[in-house]
C-alpha positions in Angstrom: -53.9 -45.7 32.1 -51.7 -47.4 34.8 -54.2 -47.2 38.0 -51.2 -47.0 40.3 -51.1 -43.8 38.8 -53.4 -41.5 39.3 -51.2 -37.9 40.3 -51.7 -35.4 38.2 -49.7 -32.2 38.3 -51.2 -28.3 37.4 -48.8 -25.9 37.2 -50.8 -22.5 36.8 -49.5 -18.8 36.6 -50.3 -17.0 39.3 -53.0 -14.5 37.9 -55.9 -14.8 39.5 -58.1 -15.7 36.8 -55.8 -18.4 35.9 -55.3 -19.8 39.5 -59.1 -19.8 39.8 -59.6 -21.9 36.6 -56.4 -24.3 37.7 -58.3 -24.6 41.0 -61.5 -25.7 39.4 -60.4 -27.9 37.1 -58.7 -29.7 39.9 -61.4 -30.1 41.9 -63.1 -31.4 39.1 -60.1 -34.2 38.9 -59.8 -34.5 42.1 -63.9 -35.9 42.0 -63.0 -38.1 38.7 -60.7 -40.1 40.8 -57.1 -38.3 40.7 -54.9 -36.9 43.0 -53.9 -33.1 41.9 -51.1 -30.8 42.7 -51.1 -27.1 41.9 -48.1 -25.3 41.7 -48.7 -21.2 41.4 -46.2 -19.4 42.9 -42.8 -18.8 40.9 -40.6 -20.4 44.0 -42.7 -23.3 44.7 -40.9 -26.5 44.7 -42.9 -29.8 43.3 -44.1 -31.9 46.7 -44.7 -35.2 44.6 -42.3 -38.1 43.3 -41.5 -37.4 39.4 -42.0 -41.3 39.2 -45.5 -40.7 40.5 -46.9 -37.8 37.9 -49.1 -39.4 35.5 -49.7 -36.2 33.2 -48.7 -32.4 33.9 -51.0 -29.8 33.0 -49.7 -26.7 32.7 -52.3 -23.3 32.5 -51.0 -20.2 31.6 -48.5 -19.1 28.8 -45.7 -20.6 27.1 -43.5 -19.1 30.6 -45.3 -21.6 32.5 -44.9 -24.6 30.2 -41.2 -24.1 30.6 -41.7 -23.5 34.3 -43.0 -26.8 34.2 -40.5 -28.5 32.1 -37.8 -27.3 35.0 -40.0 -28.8 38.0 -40.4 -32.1 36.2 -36.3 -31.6 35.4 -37.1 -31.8 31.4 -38.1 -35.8 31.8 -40.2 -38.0 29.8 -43.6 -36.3 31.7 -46.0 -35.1 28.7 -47.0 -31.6 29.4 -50.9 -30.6 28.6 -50.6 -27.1 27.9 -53.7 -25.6 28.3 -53.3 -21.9 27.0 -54.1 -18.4 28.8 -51.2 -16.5 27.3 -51.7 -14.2 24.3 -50.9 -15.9 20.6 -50.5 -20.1 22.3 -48.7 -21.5 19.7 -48.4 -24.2 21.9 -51.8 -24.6 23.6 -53.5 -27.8 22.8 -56.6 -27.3 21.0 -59.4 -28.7 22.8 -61.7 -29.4 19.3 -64.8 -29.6 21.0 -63.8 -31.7 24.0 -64.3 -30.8 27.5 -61.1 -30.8 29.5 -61.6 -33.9 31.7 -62.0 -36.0 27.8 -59.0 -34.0 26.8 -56.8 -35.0 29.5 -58.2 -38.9 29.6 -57.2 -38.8 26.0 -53.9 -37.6 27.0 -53.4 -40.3 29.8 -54.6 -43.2 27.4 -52.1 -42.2 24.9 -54.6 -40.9 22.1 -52.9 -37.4 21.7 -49.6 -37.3 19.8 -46.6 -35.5 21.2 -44.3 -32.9 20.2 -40.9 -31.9 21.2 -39.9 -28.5 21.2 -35.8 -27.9 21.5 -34.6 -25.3 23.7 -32.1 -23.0 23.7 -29.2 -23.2 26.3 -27.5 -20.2 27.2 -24.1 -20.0 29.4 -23.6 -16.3 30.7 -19.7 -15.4 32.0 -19.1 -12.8 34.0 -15.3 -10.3 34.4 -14.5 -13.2 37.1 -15.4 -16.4 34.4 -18.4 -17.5 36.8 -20.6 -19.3 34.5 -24.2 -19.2 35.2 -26.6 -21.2 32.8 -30.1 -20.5 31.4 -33.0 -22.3 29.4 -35.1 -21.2 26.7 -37.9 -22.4 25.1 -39.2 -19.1 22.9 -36.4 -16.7 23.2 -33.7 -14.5 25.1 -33.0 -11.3 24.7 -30.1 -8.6 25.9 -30.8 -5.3 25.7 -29.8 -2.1 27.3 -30.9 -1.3 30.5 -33.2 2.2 31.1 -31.1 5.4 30.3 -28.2 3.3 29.6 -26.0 3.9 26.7 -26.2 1.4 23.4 -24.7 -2.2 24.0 -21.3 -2.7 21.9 -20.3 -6.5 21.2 -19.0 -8.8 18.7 -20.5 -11.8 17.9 -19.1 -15.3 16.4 -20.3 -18.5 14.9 -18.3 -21.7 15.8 -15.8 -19.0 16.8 -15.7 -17.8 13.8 -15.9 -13.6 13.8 -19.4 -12.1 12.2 -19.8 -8.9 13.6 -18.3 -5.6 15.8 -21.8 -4.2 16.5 -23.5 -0.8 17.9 -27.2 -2.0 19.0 -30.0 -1.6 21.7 -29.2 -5.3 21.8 -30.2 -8.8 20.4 -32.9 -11.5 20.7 -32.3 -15.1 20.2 -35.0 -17.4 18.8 -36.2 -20.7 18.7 -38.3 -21.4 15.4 -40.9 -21.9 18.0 -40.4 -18.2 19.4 -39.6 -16.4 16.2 -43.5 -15.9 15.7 -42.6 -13.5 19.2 -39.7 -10.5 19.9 -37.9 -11.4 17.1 -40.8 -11.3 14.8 -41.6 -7.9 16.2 -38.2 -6.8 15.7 -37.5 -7.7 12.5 -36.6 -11.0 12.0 -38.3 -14.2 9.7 -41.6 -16.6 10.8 -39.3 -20.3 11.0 -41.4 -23.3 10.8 -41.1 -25.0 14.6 -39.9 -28.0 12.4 -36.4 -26.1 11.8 -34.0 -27.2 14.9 -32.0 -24.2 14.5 -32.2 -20.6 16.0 -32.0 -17.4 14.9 -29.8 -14.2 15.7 -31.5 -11.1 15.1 -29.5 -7.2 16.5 -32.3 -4.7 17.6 -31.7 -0.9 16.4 -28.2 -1.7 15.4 -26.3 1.3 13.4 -26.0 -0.2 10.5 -27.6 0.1 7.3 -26.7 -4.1 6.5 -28.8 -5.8 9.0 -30.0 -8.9 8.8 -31.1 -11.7 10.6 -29.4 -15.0 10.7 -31.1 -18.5 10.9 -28.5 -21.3 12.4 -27.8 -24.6 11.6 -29.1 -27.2 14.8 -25.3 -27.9 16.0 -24.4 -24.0 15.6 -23.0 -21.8 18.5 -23.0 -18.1 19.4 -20.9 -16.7 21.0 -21.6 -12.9 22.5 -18.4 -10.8 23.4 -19.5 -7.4 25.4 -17.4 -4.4 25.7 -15.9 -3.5 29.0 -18.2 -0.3 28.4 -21.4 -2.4 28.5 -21.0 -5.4 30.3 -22.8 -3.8 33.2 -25.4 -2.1 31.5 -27.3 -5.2 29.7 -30.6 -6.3 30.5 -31.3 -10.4 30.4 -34.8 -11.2 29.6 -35.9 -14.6 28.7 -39.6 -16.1 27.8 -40.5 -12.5 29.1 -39.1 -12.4 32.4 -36.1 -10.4 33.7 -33.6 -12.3 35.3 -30.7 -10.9 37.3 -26.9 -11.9 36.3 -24.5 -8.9 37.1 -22.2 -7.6 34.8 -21.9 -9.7 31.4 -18.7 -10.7 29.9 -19.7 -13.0 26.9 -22.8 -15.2 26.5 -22.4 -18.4 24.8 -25.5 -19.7 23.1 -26.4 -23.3 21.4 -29.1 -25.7 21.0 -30.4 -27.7 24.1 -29.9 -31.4 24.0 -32.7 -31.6 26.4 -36.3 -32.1 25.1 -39.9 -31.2 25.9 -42.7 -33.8 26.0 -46.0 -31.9 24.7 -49.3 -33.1 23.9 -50.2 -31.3 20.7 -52.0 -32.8 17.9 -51.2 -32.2 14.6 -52.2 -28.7 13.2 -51.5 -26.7 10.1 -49.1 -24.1 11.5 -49.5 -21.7 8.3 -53.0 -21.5 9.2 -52.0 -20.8 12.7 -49.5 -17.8 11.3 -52.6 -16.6 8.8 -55.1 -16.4 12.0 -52.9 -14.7 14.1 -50.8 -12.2 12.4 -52.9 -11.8 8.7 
């Protein structure tokens, strides 16, 4: 470890529970010789030099590891994820070792890393205002409360697929398929696949299917005057506000996650939690 740096970042959720065990663990770096910065609150800004972070921990589910990957700006700083959400997949098992080993083992380089793609999403509204969007499980667009059923066409390196009649969609990393679009239907992708996949929820139709992408494939979403005002944008599990929606366009991230994760049998992962 490089002694001239000795910052380590925690980036909790804010549940109490979780905070309480972000806060402890700090203290318990701050009296092994490190400097620590919690992050909680959704619009907190990072206080500390990038250049300076020697190891991000990040406590809470896989929204907070991508909350993280967006304060460090999706640079070269491994993220320990340290899991309190429900299924993990990315958590990094602790195999016995106490926390404070676990993240010296990180720091010294002794736990591999992995990198996660994300998905990158460019919404347009009636106007052509583009507004852009990360990814790292899934997205979805459904219909908003007592709305009526979303009607869209969707493309593949603008070639025509669909005219559809659906509650909406979800799009989904391999990482995320074991999520909404596992619950709604679609296929468990091994996180090795670099592609994502398409899957319509309640369409009318009697022919749907999911579709698994290619990793240089790109969606494109055209809504219906009807409802481009009435879809709901949810990604990683949290709402976000857009307006109305004229077409989304969808493809894979060039930008990268660093995560420490050692090597793990994934099928064993898949049997544990869903069999």
């Amino acid at each position: 470890m490089n002694g001239l740096i000795t910052k380590i970042l925690i980036v909790s959720h804010p549940k109490k529970e979780i905070l309480d065990a972000s806060q402890s663990l700090a203290a318990r770096l701050n009296i092994a010789g490190f400097e620590t910065h919690i992050i909680a609150n959704f619009d907190d800004e990072l206080d500390v030099s990038l250049d300076e972070i020697a190891l991000c921990i990040s406590m809470g589910g896989d929204g907070t590891i991508l909350r993280a990957a967006r304060l460090l700006h999706f640079g070269n700083c491994t993220i320990l994820p340290l899991g309190h959400g429900h299924l993990s997949f990315l958590a990094c098992p602790k195999d016995g070792k106490d926390e404070i080993e676990l993240i010296a083992d990180c720091l010294s380089g002794e736990v591999p890393t992995y990198n996660p793609h994300l998905l990158y999403l460019q919404i347009f509204n009636d106007s052509n205002d583009q507004s852009d969007f990360y990814a790292l499980n899934d997205f979805s667009i459904t219909r908003e409360n007592n709305a009526q059923v979303l009607r869209f066409k969707y493309y593949f390196n603008d070639t025509f697929v669909q005219e559809s009649i659906a509650d909406g969609f979800v799009v989904s990393t391999a990482l995320g398929s074991t999520g909404y679009g596992l619950s709604s239907g679609g296929p468990i992708i091994n996180p090795t696949n670099n592609g994502f996949v398409f899957n319509q929820i309640a369409p009318h139709t009697l022919a749907n299917r999911a579709i698994v992408t290619g990793p240089s494939d790109v969606l494109t979403v055209a809504f219906d005057k009807s409802s481009a005002c009435n879809a709901q944008l949810s990604i990683d599990g949290r709402v976000f506000e857009h307006g109305c929606i004229h077409n989304i366009v969808v493809q894979k991230c060039q930008c990268e996650l660093k995560l420490a994760r050692p090597s793990y049998d994934f099928y064993d992962k898949v049997r544990n939690s869903f069999f």
